[in-house]
N, C-alpha and C positions, 0 to 999 in steps of 0.2 A: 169272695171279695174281688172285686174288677181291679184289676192293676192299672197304674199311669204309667198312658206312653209317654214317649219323648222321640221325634225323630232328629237325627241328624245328620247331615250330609256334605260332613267338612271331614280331609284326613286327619284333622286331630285328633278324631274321635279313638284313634287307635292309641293314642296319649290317655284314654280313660282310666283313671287310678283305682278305678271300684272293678275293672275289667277282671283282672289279676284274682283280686277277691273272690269275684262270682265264681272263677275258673275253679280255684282251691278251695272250692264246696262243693265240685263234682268229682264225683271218685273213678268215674269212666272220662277224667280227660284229659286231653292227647294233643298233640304237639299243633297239628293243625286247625283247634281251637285259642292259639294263643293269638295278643294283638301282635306278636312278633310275625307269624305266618303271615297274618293276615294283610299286614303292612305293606309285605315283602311283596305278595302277590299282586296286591294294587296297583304297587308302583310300578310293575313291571307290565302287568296286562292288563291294566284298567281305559286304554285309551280308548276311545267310544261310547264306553258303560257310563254309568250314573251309579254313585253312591249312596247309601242308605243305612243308616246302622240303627237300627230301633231299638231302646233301652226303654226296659220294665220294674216299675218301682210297685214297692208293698208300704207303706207308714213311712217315705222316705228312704226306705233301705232297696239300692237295687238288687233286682233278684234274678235279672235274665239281660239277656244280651242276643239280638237277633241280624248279624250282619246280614247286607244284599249290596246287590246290584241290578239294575236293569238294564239291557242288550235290546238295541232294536234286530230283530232277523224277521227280513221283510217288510209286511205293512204289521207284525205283531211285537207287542212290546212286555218282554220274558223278564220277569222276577228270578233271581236264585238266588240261593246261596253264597256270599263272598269264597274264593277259593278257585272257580273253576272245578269243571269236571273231570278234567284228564290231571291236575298235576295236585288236585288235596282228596285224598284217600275217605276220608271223613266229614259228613257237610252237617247243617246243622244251630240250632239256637246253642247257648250256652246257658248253663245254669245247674241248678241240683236237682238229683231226683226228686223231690218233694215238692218241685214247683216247676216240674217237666208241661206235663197238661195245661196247667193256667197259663203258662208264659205263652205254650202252643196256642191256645185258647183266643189269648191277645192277641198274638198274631192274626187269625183269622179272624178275628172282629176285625182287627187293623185295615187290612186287606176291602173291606167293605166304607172303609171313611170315605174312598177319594181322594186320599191327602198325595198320594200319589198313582197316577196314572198305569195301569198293568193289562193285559190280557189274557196276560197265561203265569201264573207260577208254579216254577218245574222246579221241583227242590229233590235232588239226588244225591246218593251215596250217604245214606241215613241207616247207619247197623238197626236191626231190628230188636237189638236186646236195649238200645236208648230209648225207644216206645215212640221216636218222633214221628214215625211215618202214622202208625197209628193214630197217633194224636191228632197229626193234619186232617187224614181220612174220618175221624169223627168230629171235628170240627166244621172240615166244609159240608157235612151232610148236616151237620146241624143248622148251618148258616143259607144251606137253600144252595151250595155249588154242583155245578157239576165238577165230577172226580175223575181221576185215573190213577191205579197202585200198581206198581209191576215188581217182581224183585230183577234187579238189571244186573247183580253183581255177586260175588261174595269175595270178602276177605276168608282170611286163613290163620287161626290162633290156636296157639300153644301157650296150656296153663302148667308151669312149669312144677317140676315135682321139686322135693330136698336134696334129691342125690341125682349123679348123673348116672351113675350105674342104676336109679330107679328110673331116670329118664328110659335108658337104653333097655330095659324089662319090659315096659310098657308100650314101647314099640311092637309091630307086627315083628314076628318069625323072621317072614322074608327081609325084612325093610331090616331087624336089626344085622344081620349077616352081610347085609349088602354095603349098612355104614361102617359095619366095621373093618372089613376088606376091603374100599376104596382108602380109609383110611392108614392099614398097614400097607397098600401100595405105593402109595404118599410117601411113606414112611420108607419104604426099602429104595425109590426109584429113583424121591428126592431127598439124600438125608437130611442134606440142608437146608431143607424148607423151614420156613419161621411164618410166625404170624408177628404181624405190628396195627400198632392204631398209630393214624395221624395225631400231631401235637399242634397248637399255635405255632409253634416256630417250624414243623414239615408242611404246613398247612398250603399253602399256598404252590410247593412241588407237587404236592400229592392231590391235589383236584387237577392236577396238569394230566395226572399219569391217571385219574378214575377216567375223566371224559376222553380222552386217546384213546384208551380200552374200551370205553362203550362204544364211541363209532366205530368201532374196528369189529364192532358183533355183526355176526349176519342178519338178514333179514329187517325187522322193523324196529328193533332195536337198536340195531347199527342208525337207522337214518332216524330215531326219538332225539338225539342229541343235536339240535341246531341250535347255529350260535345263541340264539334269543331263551331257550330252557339249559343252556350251559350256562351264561348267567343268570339263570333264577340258582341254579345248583349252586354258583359258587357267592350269592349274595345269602341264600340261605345257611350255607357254611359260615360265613364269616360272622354273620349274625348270631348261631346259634353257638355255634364254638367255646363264644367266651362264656357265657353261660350254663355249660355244661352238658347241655342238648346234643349235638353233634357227637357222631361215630362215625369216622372213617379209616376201617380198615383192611387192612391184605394179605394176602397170604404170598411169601417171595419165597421164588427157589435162586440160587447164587445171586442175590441183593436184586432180583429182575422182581418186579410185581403180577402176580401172575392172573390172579382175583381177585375183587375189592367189591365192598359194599358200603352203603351210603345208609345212614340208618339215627337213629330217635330215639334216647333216652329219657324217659318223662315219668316221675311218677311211678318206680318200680317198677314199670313196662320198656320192654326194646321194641323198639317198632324199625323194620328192615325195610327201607324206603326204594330203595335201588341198588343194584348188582349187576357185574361185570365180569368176565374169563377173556383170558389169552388162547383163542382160538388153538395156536399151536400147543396148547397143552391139555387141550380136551381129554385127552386120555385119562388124564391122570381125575379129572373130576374135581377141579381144584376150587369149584363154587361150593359146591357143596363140602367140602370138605372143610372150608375157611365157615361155612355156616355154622357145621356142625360143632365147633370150634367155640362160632361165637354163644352157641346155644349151651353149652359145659360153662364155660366164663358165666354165662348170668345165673346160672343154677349155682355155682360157686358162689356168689355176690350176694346170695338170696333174691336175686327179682323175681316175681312172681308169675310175668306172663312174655312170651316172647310173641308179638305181631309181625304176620306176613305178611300182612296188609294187603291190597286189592288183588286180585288177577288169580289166577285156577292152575298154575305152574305144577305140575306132575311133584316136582321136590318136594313143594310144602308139606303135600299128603303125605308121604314116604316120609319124611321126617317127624310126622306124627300130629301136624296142625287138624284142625279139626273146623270145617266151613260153617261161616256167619254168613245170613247173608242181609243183602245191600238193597234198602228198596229204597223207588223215584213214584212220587208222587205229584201230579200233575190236577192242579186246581186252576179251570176256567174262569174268567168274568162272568157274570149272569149278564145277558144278552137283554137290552131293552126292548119291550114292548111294544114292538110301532102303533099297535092299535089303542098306548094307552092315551 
């Protein structure tokens, strides 16, 4: 059955009341599928771009939701994803498995109307266990495109066990010895280390004291934090907070903050969005340590899966994530005919 589109290209459309709905029909999803992300990220870096949110109906029920945007760079005019590449882990339609393909489907018929002007859509950071890259890749070959699939990325997941002493078995040899010695180090160097999570009422000290500590990292890390992604950080905080999404916490030795991470609870998933250390405490390993920390906590809680989301960080593995990876698929315009 062919779906009805519907385009539209007003920010109210993040106001859609069926959005929420479609979201909590899919069981893979995640925080940067919600209209709250996706709002946040507009408002703050949409200036230039062009909006687009395609909505996909079955008998009146919608069944799919396909944010974009389009970017002129150069004389070419680029389709993505709403989100952005560097600051949403996850890109991608919305909807349920059951209607992954068709909604994809839609898409790429879409893409063939005209209705709006494109030359290239680059859609990345697509996990390959949601099937979307797939789906695109069989769609434009169906539709006569030319294609390109690459994997550009992978995340990092850990499917959490019942117990944490089954966590810590199921680790490698090396790896468990290794966390559990940083951790009795911790223990004898700093007694007084504590872990804490930010509240509403710390809320507003404690993104003072994450983003201070990020730029105080070396290398590209230290300089990720300009003022324009410190307030996407703390508009996403504020937004997510009251709703129960937001994780921000630390690990302090005598009441100093020493490591802290930024992070997404959604859905019996934690997803670990960003992290920080106090260079002068390197020693002691106090990122990982507070990870380690956090990953006990959600096996306690019963969540089921702890996300490390994008990037190849030596810890994830050692801590026992296991790599997904991330494809970008990049569908041409078909080039006219001059001879037609």
């Amino acid at each position: 059955m062919t779906l009805d589109l519907t385009l539209d290209c007003d920010e109210r459309c993040f106001e859609l009341p069926q959005w929420k709905e479609v979201l909590a029909r899919d069981p893979d999803r995640h925080i940067f599928a919600t209209p709250e992300w996706n709002r946040i990220w507009w408002e703050e870096f949409g200036e230039g771009k062009d909006l687009f949110l395609l909505t996909m109906k079955r008998d009146g029920d919608l069944v799919g939701i396909v944010p974009l945007y389009r970017k002129h760079e150069g004389d070419k005019k680029l389709l993505r994803f709403l989100g952005g590449i560097d600051l949403t882990d996850y890109l991608g339609p919305i909807s349920a498995i059951e209607d992954r393909r068709e909604v994809v489907e839609g898409l790429v018929s879409w893409l063939g109307t005209g209705e709006v002007e494109w030359d290239e859509f680059d859609a990345h950071n697509m996990p390959v266990p949601f099937g979307f890259g797939e789906f695109l890749v069989e769609g434009a070959d169906r539709h006569g495109y030319r294609f390109e699939m690459e994997q550009e990325e992978t995340s990092a997941i850990l499917l959490l066990p019942e117990t944490f002493d089954g966590y810590l078995e199921a680790l490698e040899p090396k790896e468990r010895r290794e966390l559990k010695r940083k951790n009795r180090r911790m223990t004898r160097e700093a007694p007084d280390a504590r872990f804490r999570t930010a509240t509403e009422e710390t809320l507003e000290t404690d993104l003072k004291y994450f983003v201070e500590m990020h730029r105080g990292a070396e290398g590209h890390k230290g300089h990720f934090m300009k003022p324009e992604i410190a307030t996407f950080f703390e508009r996403v905080a504020r937004s997510l907070m009251p709703l129960g999404w937001l994780r921000l916490d630390f690990l302090e030795v005598a009441d100093r903050p020493v490591a802290s991470t930024f992070s997404f609870e959604l859905g019996g998933r934690f997803y670990l969005y960003n992290s920080a250390y106090e260079p002068d405490f390197a020693r002691l390993s106090p990122g990982v340590v507070l990870v380690s920390r956090l990953i006990e906590e959600c096996i306690e809680r019963g969540l089921t899966t702890f996300d490390f989301l994008r990037g190849q960080e030596r810890y994830k593995y050692q801590l026992g994530a296991q790599a997904v990876p991330l494809n970008n698929v990049r569908i041409f315009k078909k080039q006219e005919d001059p001879a037609a």
